[in-house]
C-alpha atoms as one frame of an Amber mdcrd trajectory, in Angstrom:
protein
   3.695 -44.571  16.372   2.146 -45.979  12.910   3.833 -49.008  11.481   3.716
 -50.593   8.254   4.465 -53.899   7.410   4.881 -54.848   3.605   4.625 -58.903
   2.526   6.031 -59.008  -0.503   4.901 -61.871  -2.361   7.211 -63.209  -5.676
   6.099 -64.121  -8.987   2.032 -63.079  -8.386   0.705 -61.044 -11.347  -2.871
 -60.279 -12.012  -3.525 -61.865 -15.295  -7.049 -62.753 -16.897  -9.214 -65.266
 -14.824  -9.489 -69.292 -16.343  -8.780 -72.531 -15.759  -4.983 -71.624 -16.218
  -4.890 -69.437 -13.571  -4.964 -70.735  -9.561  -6.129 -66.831  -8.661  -9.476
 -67.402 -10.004 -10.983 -68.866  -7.378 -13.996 -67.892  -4.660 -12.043 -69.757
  -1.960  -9.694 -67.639  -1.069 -12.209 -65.051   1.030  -9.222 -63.432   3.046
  -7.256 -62.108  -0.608 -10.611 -61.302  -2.100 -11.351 -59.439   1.145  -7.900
 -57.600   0.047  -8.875 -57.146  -3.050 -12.041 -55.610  -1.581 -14.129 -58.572
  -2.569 -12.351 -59.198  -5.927 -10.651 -62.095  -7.089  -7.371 -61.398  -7.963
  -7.838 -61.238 -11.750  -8.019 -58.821 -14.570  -9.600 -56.972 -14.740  -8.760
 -55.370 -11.459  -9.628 -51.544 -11.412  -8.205 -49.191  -9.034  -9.961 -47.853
  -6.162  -8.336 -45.837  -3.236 -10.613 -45.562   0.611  -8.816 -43.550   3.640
  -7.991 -47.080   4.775  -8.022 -49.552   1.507  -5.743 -48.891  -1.811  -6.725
 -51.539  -4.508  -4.631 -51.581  -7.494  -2.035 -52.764  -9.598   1.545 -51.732
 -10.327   3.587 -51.965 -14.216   6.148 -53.956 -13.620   7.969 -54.055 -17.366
   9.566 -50.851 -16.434   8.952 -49.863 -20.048  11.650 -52.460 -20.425  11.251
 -55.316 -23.157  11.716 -58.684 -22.146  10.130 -60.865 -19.075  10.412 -58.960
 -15.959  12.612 -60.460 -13.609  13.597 -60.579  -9.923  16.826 -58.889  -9.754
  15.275 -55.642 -11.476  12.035 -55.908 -10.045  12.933 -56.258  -6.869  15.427
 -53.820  -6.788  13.430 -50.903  -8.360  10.595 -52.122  -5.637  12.621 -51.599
  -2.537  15.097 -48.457  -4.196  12.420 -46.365  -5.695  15.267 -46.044  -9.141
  13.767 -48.109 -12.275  16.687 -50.760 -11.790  15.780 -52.323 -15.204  16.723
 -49.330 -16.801  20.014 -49.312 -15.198  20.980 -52.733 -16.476  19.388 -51.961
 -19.867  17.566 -55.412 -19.369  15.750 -57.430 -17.069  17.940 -58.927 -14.951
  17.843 -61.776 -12.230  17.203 -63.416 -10.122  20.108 -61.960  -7.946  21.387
 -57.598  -8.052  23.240 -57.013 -11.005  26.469 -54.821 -10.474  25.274 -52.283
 -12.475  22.460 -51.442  -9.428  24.416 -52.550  -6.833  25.348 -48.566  -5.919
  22.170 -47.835  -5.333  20.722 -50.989  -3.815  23.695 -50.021  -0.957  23.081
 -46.375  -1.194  19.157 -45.732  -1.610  17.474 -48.715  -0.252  14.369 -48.961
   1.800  15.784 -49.546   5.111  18.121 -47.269   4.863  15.426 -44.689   3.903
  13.426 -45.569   6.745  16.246 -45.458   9.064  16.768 -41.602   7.735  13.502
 -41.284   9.387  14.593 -42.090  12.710  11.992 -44.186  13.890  12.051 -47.551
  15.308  14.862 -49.684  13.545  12.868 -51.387  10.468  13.400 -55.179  10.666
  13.346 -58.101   8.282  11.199 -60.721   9.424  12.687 -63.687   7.636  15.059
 -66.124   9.622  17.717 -67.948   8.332  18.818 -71.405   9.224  22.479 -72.195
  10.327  23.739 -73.358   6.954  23.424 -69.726   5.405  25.577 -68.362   8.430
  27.990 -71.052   7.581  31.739 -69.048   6.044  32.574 -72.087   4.341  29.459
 -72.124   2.128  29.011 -70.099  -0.835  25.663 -68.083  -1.150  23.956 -65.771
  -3.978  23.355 -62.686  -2.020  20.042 -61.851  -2.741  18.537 -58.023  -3.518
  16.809 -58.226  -0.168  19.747 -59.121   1.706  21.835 -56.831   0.035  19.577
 -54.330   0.986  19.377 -55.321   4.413  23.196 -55.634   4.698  23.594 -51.745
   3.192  21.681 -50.981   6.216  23.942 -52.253   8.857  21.001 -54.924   9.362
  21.432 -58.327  10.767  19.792 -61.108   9.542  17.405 -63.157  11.634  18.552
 -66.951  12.961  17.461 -69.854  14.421  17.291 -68.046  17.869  15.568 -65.692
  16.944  12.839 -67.831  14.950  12.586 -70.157  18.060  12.083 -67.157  20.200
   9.158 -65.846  17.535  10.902 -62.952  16.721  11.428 -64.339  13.097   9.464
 -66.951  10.478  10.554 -69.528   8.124  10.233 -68.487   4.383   6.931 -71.012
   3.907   5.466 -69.289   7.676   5.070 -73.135   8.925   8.708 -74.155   9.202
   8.031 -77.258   7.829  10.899 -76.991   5.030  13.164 -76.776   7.236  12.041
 -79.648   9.302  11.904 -81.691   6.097  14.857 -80.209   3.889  17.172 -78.954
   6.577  16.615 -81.286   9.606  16.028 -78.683  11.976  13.986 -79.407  14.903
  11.882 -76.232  14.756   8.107 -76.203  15.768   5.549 -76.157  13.163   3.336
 -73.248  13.189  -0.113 -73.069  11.236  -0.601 -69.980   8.998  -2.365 -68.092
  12.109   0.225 -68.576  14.539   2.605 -67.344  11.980   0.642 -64.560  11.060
   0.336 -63.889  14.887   4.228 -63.733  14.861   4.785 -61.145  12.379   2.301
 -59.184  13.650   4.371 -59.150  17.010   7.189 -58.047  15.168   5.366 -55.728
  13.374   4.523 -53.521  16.345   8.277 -53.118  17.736   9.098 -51.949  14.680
   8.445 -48.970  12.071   8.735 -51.083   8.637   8.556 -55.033   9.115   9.662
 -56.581   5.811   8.491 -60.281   4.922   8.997 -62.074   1.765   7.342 -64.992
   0.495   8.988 -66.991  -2.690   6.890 -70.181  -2.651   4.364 -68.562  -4.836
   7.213 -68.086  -7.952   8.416 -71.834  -6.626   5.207 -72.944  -7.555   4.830
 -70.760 -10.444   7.934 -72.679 -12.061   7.062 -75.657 -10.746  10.270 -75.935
  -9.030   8.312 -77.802  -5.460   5.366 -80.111  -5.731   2.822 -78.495  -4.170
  -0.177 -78.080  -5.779  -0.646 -73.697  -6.259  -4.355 -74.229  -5.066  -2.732
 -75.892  -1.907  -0.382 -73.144  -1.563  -2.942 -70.555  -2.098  -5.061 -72.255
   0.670  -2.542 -71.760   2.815  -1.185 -68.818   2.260  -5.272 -67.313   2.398
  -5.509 -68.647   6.075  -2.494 -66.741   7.116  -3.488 -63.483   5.319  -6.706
 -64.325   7.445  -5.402 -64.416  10.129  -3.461 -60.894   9.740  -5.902 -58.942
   8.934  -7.649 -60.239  12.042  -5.310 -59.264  13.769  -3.831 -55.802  13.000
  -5.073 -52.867  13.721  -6.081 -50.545  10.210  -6.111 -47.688  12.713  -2.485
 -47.972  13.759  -0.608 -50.824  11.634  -1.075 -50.890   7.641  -0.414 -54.043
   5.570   1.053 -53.942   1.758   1.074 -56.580  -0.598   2.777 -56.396  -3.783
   4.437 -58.548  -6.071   8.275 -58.067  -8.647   6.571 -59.971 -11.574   4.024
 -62.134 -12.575   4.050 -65.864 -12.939   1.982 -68.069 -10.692  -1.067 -66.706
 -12.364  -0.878 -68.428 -16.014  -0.064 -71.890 -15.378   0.059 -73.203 -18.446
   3.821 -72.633 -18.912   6.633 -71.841 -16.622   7.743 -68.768 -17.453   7.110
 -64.760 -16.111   4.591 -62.899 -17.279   4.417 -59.384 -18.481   1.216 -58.792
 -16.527   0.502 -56.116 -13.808   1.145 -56.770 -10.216  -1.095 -56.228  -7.370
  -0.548 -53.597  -5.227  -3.076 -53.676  -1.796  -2.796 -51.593   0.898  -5.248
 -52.414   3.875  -4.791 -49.613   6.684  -4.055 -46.207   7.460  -0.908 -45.837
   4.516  -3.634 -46.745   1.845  -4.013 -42.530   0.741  -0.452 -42.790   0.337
  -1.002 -45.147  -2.793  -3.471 -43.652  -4.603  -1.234 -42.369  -7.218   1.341
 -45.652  -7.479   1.177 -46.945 -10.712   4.983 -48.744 -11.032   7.165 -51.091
  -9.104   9.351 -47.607  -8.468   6.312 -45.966  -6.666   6.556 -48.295  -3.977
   9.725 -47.207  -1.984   9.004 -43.760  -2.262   4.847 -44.298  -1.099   5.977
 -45.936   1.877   8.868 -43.391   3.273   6.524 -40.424   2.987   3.435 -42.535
   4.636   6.028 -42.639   7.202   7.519 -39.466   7.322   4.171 -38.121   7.032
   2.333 -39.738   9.644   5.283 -39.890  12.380   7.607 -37.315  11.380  10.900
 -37.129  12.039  11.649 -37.455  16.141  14.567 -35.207  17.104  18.143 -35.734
  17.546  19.220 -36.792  20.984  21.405 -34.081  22.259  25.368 -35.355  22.799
């Protein structure tokens, strides 16, 4: 069976290259090798192999404003243009006006429709999150993953590498938290995920640091981040296999790339496929085409198995 795994990374847009913007670099080899040798900078023309889609995505929704997380992400993982629905962007958390469709028409639950292996979400969550007494934001991706009778991944299940930290090493929550979790290096945790990757149809990850940094809400430095976050997209694409696992890479909203203020951006977002789902792309030119590109790469390359007799 094909499988896809999709990193979504917040607040990365591809904005014009400068001194203002950390993307504009020649270090990073592994997301130039992405970007089929590009740096991640405008301007960023789209090109579409049997096994390589390189190309951006609107994500204003023909909306005015700053996109923002709640909208973006929800259009990204429903398919429905969930800025439209608000009449606004919206976030960072679901507003109610897309929460029907966020629990009826989400990604998971697509894929699940498809009857393949379960699709997971990689991301583990540490004990406090679990914890009734403590009130949390839901988020769009949890919500999501909730609709689809999903559990969320836990400290077990990250000790037993069946799950990463949010920042892949684990150090935050060694430093934040006070759990005594290993530390993994970018290609151990890129070796994790893709071991998840291959008992599963969809693997979900999502990676926030890069709008942290964007807003300058940690101190790390974004070339530092960038660093690491190249050596772990190094490693992956070492280790899957184009032939039977695809990897996309997209974005809700810019932000880290203009770091001269602190704000979102109203630039494109990247969209990379690297892998077998890359025809699939070719024609994805919004945050809603993402959803929708992914169920019939699915549907289209495993089909539908059949119903287990009763």
């Amino acid at each position: 069976m094909k499988r896809l795994l999709f990193v979504f990374l917040d607040g990365v847009g591809i904005g014009p290259g400068g001194p203002q913007n950390p993307l504009d670099s020649a270090a990073h080899t592994a997301l130039r090798r992405l970007a089929g040798g590009r740096r991640w900078t405008a301007p960023f023309p789209t090109n579409t192999a049997p096994r390589h889609h390189i190309g951006t995505l609107d994500a204003t929704l023909a909306v005015d404003g700053l996109p923002q997380s709640g909208t973006g992400q929800g259009t990204m993982l429903t398919g429905h243009n969930c800025a439209a629905l608000v009449g606004r962007h919206f976030g960072p958390y679901p507003h109610s006006s897309t929460h029907d469709v966020l629990d009826q028409a989400g990604l998971f639950q697509r894929v699940q429709a498809l009857d393949l292996d379960s699709p997971a979400f990689a991301n583990a969550f540490p004990p406090q999150y679990f914890d009734p007494d403590r009130r949390h934001w839901e988020s769009v991706t949890t919500r999501c993953v909730r609709a689809a009778g999903l559990s969320l991944r836990d400290l077990p299940t990250l000790l037993a590498e069946e799950a990463l930290a949010a920042d892949l090493t684990g150090q935050t929550w060694r430093d934040q938290l006070n759990l005594p979790v290993p530390l993994r290096r970018e290609g151990e945790a890129a070796r994790v995920l893709a071991d998840v990757t291959r008992a599963h149809g969809l693997t979900f990850f999502e990676y926030f640091l890069t709008d942290k940094v964007g807003h300058k809400r940690i101190d790390t430095a974004p070339a530092a981040l960038l660093s690491a976050l190249d050596q772990f997209f190094d490693a992956l694409l070492n280790t899957l296999n184009p032939s039977q696992e695809a990897l996309l890479v997209t974005s809700d909203h810019g932000n880290l790339e203009d770091t001269s203020h602190t704000q979102h951006t109203r630039h494109p977002v990247p969209l990379l496929v690297y892998g077998w789902a890359a025809p699939y792309f070719a024609g994805a030119t919004s945050l809603t085409d993402v959803t929708p590109g992914i169920v019939e790469a699915l549907r289209a390359e495993n089909g539908r198995r059949p119903t287990p007799s009763p």
